[in-house]
Each structure stands twice: as structure tokens, then as C-alpha cells.
C-alpha positions in Angstrom: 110.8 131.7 81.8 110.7 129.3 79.5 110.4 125.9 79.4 113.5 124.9 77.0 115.7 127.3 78.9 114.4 125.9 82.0 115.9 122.8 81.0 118.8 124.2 79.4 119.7 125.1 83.2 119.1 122.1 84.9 120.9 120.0 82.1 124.1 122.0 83.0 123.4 121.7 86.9 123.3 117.8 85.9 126.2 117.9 83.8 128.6 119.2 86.8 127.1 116.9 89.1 128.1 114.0 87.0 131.9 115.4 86.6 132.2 115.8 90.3 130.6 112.3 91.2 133.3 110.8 88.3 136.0 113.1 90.1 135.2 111.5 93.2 135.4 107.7 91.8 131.5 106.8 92.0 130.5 103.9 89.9 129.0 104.7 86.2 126.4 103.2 87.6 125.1 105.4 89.8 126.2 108.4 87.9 123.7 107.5 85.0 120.8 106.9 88.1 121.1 109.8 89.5 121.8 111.8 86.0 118.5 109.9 85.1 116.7 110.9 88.9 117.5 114.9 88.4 116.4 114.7 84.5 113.1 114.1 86.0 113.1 116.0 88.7 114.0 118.7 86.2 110.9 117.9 83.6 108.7 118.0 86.7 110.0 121.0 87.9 109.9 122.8 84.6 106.6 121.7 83.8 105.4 123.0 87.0 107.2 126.2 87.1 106.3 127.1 83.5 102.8 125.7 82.5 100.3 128.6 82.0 97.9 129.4 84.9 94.4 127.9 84.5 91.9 130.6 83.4 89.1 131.3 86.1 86.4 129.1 85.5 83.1 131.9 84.5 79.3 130.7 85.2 
């Protein structure tokens, strides 16, 4: 998978979490730390998930 669509996904995720915190009557606040929190969880994640494997080091 790749890393854009990776994102793509996780940016949508974000997206309806923010909508259902503003449903609820949280504080923009919050919204924007916890939009900002999962965006990096998300660039971690994705980085992990999708970064090539290291080759096998030969001697």
C-alpha cells in the first residue's frame, strides 16, 4: 500500500472524528489538538507500515 493512500485513509478517519467531536459540542480547541495528535500518528504509522524493508546486509 501506498503511502499517499495510506494517508488518504487516515485523513478521512480524522475528518469524521472531528464532525462527531463538533456534533457533541467539544471546544475548537481540542478538535484542532487531537486533529493535529492523529495527523501524526498517521505520518508515523504510514511511514512505518510503508517504508521498504532494509536489504540484508552481505559480507
Amino acid at each position: 500500500m501506498s503511502f499517499a493512500l495510506y494517508l488518504v485513509g487516515f485523513l478521512l478517519i480524522i475528518a469524521g472524528v472531528a464532525w462527531a467531536l463538533l456534533t457533541v459540542g467539544v471546544a475548537m480547541i481540542k478538535i484542532a489538538i487531537t486533529c493535529v495528535i492523529l495527523l501524526g500518528v498517521a505520518v508515523l504509522s504510514g511511514v512505518v507500515k510503508t517504508r521498504p524493508k532494509d536489504p540484508p546486509k552481505g559480507t
